[in-house]
C-alpha positions in Angstrom: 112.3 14.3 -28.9 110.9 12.2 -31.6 112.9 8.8 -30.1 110.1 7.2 -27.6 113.3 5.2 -26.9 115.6 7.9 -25.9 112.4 10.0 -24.3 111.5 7.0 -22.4 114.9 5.8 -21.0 115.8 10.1 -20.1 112.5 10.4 -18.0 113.2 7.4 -16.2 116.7 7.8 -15.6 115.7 11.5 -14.2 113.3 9.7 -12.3 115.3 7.7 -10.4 117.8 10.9 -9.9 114.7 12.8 -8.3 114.0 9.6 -6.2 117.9 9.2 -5.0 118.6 12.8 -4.7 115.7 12.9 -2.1 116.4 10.0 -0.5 120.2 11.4 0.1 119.5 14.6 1.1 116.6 13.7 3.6 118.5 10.2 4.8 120.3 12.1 7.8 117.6 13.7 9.1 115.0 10.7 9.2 118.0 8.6 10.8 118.6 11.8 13.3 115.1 13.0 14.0 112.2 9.4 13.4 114.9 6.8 14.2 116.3 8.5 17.2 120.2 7.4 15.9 122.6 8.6 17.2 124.0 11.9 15.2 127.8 10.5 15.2 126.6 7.5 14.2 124.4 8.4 12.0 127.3 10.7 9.8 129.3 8.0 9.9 127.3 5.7 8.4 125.7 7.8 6.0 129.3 8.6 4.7 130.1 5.2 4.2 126.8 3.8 3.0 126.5 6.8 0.4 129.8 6.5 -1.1 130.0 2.9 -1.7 126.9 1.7 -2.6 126.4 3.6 -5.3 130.4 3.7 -6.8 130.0 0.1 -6.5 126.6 -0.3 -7.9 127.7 1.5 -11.2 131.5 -0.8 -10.8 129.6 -3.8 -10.7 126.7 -2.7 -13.2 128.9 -1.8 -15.5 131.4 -5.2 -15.4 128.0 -7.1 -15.7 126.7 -5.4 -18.5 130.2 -6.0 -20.5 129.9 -9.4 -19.6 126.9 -9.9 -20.6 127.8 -8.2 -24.4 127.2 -5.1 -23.9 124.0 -2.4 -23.4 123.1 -3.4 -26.3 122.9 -7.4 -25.6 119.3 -9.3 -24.4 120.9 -10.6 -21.5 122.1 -7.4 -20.3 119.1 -5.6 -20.7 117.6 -8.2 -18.3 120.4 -8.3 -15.9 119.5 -4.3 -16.0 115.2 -5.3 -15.5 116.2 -7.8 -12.2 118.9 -5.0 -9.9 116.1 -2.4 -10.7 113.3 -5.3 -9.8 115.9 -5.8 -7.0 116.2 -1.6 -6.2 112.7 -2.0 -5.6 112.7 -5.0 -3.4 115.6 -2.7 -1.1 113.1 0.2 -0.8 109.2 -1.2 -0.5 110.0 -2.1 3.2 112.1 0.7 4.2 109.3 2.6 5.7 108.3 -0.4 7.8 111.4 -0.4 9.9 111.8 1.2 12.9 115.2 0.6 13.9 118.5 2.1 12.1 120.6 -1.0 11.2 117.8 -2.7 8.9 117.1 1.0 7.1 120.5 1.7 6.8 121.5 -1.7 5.0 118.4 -1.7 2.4 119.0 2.0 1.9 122.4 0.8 0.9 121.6 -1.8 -1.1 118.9 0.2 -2.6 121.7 2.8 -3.7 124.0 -0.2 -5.2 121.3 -1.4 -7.4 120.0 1.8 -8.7 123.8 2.7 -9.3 124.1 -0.7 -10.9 121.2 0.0 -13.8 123.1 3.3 -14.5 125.6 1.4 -17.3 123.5 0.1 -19.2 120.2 2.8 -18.8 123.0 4.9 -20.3 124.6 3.2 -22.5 121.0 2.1 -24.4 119.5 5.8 -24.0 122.7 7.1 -26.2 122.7 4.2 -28.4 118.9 4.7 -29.5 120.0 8.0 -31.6 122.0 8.6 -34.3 125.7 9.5 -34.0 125.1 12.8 -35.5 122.6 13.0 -32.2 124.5 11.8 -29.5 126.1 15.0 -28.0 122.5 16.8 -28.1 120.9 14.2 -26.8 123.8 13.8 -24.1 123.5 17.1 -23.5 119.4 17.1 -23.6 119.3 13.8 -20.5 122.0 15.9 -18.7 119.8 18.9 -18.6 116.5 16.9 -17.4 118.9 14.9 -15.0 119.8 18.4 -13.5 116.4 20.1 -13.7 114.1 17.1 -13.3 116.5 14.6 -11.0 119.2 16.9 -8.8 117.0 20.3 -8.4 113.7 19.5 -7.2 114.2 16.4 -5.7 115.6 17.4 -1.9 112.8 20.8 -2.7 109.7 19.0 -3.1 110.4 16.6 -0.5 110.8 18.9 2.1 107.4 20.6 1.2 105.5 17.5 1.6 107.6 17.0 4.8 106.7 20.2 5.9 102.7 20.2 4.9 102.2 16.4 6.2 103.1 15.4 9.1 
């Protein structure tokens, strides 16, 4: 806990777990209930948009960051800095659309960048420690991932859904 590095890299990587899990568990029903899509539709879609977008993000992400030289290179570091600049981009105007087909292909670009800054995120987070260090700080992200990213994510979103209308 002593690596702003390795601190700084684990809360933002749990971040944008919190963010994704959220947006995955809440997708269906938004589509369902404030886009009035249909619910067939609506599955199918989901299925497809939240299985490739990410598995490619991370494909891709991962291919890029080799090319670039590795998590450890400049260049990748920036190629890292413009798909989450480009994440961003895919979500800002989601909640201005009204209609499914625009949501539903910035939601799944949004997914295939954030899945595409996950190599490298990674890959620098570990390499900030010392060997000696790496399984118990692998094991230290993995824990805030799950307790900070996965578990409340789909909770607190659903309270604010449920207290704001």
């Amino acid at each position: 806990m002593r690596n702003p590095y390795f601190v700084l890299l684990c809360v933002a990587l749990t971040g944008l777990y919190y963010i994704i899990t959220g947006i995955q568990y809440w997708a269906t029903i938004y589509f369902e209930d404030y886009l009035k899509e249909d619910k067939t539709v609506v599955n199918v879609s989901y299925a497809l948009i939240s299985v490739t977008g990410p598995i490619l993000g991370v494909i891709i992400g991962g291919n890029i960051t080799t090319y670039f030289g590795g998590y450890q290179s400049e260049k990748a570091m920036r190629a890292s800095c413009v798909m989450a600049l480009l994440c961003f981009c895919c979500s800002a105007p989601i909640c201005f659309f009204t209609t499914f087909p625009p949501v539903a292909v910035l939601l799944w670009f949004l997914l295939f960048f954030g899945g595409g800054i996950l190599p490298a995120m990674t890959g620098c987070m570990l390499s900030c420690v010392d060997q000696s260090q790496k399984t118990t700080a692998n094991s230290i992200a993995n824990l805030c991932y799950n307790l900070g990213g996965f578990m409340p994510g789909p909770f607190i979103y659903g309270i604010l859904a449920d207290n704001f209308d």
